[in-house]
C-alpha positions in Angstrom: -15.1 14.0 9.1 -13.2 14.8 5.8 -10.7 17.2 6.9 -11.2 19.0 4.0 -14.0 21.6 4.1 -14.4 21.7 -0.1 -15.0 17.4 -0.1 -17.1 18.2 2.9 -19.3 20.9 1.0 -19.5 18.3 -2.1 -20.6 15.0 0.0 -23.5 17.8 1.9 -24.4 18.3 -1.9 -24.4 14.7 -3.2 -26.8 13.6 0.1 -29.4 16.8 -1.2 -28.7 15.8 -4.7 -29.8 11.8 -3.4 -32.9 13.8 -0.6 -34.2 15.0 -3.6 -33.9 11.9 -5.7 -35.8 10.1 -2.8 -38.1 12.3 -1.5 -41.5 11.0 -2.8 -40.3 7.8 -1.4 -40.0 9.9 2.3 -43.3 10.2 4.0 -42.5 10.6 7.7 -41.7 15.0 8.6 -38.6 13.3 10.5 -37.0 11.2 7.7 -35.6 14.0 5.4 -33.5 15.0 8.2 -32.4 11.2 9.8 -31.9 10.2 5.9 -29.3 13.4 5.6 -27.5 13.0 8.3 -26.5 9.3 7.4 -26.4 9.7 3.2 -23.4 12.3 4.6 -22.0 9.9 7.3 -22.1 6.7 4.5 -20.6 9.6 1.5 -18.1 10.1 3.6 -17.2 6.7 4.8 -16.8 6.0 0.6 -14.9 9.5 -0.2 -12.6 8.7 2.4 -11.8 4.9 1.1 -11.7 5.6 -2.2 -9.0 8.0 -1.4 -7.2 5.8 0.7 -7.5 3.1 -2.0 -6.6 5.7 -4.4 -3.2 6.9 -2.8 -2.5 2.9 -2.0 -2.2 2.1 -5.6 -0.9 5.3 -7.4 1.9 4.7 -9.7 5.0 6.2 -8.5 6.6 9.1 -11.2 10.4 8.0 -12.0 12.8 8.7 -10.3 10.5 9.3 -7.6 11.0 7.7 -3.8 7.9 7.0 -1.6 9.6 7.3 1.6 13.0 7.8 3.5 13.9 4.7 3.1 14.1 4.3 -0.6 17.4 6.5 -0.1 18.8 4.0 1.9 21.0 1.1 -0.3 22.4 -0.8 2.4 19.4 -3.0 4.7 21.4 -2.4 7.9 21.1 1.0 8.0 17.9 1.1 6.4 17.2 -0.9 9.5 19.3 1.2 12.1 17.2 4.6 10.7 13.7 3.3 11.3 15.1 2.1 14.8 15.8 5.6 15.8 13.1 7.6 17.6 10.8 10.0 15.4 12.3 13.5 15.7 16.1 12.0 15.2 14.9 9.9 12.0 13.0 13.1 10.8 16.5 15.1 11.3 18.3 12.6 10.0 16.6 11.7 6.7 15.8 15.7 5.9 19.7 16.3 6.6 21.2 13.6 4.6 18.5 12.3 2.2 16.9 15.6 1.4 19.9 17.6 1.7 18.3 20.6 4.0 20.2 22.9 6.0 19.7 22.8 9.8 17.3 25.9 9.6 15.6 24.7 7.2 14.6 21.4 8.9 13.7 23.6 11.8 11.3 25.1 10.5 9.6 21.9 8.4 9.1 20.2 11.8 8.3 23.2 13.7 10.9 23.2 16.5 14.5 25.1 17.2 17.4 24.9 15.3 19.3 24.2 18.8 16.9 20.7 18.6 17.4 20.1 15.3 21.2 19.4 16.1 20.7 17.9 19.3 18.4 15.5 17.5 21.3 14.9 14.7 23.7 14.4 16.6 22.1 11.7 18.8 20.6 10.4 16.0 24.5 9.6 14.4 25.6 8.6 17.6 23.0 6.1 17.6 23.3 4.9 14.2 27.5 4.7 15.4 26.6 2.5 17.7 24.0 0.2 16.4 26.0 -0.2 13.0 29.2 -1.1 14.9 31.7 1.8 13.8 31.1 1.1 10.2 29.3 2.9 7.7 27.8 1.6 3.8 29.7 3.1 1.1 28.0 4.5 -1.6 25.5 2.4 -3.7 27.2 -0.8 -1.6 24.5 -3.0 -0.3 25.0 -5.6 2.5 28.6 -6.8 0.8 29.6 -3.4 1.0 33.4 -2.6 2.6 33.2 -1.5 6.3 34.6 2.3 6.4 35.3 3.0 9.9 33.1 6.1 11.3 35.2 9.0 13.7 33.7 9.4 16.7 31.6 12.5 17.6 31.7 14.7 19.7 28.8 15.6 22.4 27.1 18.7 22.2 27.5 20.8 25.2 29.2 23.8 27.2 32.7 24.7 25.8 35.4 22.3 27.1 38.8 23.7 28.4 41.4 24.7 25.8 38.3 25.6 23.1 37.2 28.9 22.5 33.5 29.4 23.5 
C-alpha cells in the first residue's frame, strides 16, 4: 500500500504496538486479526497523507526550482513547453534546463538515444511553430524582443549532395 517495504514493516509494528494496547478490550478469537488488518489499512491511510501533506508544504532550499517550469522566464513558452507531449517536454527540459547530453537523457527516461533526438527535434519544431518564429531572449519576460528562430531540419535518411 506504501510502496515502501521499511514504512510498511513500521505501520505492521505500530498496529501490534496498538493490538497489544487493546487487547483486554478484545474478547471475540476473531477480533485480534479483523482489528490488525484495519489499524494497518487506517496507519497507512495517515502515513500516506501526512507525507503528501508533508512534501505539499516543504520549504523550497534557495536557489532551488520545484519543476521545469521555474526555468522558464518568458509565460509563452512556459506555456508552449507544457503544451508539448510528455516524452518531448521530458527531452526538452533535461536538454536545455538541465543541461544533459543526449545519452545522458536516454538513459534517465529509459529509452534510445535515436528517440531522444527524434523527441527534441519535434519537440523544437513544435515550440517553432506554436511561438511564431520567435524565441525569449534571456531573462526577457513577455516584453521581451522577438529573435527570429532558423528553421530545422527533419531528421531522416541522408539527402542528395550530403555525405551519409
Amino acid at each position: 500500500m506504501v510502496n515502501d517495504r521499511a514504512l510498511a514493516e513500521e505501520i505492521v509494528q505500530d498496529a501490534f504496538v496498538r493490538l497489544v494496547a487493546a487487547g483486554p478490550a478484545l474478547t471475540d478469537l476473531n477480533a485480534p486479526q479483523a482489528y490488525l488488518r484495519t489499524a494497518v489499512v487506517n496507519l497507512s491511510r495517515s502515513r500516506l497523507r501526512r507525507l503528501a501533506l508533508a512534501r505539499r508544504h516543504r520549504p523550497l532550499a534557495a536557489g532551488y526550482a520545484e519543476g521545469p517550469e521555474d526555468y522558464l522566464v518568458d509565460e509563452e513558452l512556459a506555456s508552449a513547453v507544457a503544451d508539448l507531449a510528455r516524452r518531448q517536454r521530458e527531452c526538452i527540459v533535461l536538454r536545455y534546463s538541465e543541461d544533459l547530453a543526449v545519452d545522458a537523457i536516454a538513459v534517465a527516461l529509459g529509452i534510445s538515444s535515436g528517440s531522444v533526438k527524434t523527441h527534441l527535434h519535434r519537440g523544437l519544431r513544435s515550440l517553432a511553430q506554436t511561438m511564431g518564429g520567435r524565441r525569449p531572449v534571456a531573462g526577457g519576460g513577455p516584453a521581451a524582443t522577438p529573435v527570429p528562430v532558423e528553421p530545422v531540419e527533419p531528421i531522416g535518411p541522408a539527402r542528395e549532395g550530403r555525405a551519409p
